[in-house]
N, C-alpha and C positions, 0 to 999 in steps of 0.2 A: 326837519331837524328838531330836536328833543333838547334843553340845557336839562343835566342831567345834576345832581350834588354826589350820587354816590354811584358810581358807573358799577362797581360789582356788584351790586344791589339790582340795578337797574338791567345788568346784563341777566343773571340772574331770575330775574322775573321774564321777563320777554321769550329768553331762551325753554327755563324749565314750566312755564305755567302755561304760553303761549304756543311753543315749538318754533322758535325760531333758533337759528345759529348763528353764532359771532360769526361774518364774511370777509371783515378784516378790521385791522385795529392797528392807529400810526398815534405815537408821542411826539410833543411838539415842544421840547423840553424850552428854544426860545422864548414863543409864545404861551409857555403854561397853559397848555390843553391838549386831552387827548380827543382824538376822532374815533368813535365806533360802529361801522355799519353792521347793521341784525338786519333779518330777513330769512323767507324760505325757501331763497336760491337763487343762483348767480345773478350777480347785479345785472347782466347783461337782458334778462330775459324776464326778470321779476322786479317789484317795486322794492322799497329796503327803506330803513328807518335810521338817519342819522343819529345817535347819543353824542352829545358835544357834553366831555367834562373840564370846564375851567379850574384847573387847580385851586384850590385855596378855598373856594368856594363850594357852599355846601344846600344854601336851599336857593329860591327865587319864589319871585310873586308870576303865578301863569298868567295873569293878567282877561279882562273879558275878551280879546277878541279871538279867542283858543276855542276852538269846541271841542273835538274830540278826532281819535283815529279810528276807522271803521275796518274790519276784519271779517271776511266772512268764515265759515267753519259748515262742517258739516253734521257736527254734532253738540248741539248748543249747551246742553244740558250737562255733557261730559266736559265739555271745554270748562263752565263754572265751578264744577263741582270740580276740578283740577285748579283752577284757580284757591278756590275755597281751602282747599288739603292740603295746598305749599301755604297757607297762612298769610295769603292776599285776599284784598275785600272786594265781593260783587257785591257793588251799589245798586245793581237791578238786576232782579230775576230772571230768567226767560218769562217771555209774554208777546204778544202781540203789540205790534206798536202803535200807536195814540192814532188813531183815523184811518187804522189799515190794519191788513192782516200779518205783514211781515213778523215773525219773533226776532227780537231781538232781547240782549241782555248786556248790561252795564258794567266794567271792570274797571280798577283801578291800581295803577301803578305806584312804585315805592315812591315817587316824586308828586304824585298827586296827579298826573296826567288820566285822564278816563279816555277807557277803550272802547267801545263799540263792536258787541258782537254780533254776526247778521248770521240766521241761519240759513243754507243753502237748500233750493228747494228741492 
């Protein structure tokens, strides 16, 4: 689960930079918050990314003990460069990763959350 400040922003990136689709989305007008699961397909069979937006509320401190969500792709360099185009920021380029061979490359989301992209061998 993700606390989110600006959920159409946030839905937004996920969906058009990353390729996932909203799989469902409930208002909780009592508790002022919406719930938004994203993912690449049914909850039932794939994993899926919580967006929690508490009304009223707009940024947060992600705090140290967050690292990141990791994503694999099968085309690394396309995945960035679709990041880069919708006018979101890679924080790392594809490269190999620090004491290994894996590429990977670093994204980052309207909220400040960093993605983690692995490429598939």
């Amino acid at each position: 689960m993700l606390r989110v400040g600006d959920l159409e922003a946030s839905k937004r990136f996920y969906c058009e930079a990353l390729g996932m689709k909203v799989l469902r989305e409930n208002e909780y007008p009592e508790g002022k918050f919406t719930l938004c699961f994203i993912g690449y397909g049914d909850e039932d069979s794939n994993t899926v990314i919580e967006l929690t937006h508490n009304w009223g509320k707009t940024d947060y401190t992600l705090g140290d003990a967050y690292g990141h969500i990791a994503l694999g792709t099968d085309d690394i360099r396309g995945a960035c460069e679709r990041v880069r185009s919708l006018g979101y920021n890679v924080t790392r380029e594809p490269g190999p990763m620090k004491h290994g061979t894996t590429v990977i490359a670093f994204v980052e989301d309207p909220n400040g959350y960093k993605i983690e992209l692995i490429e598939r061998s």
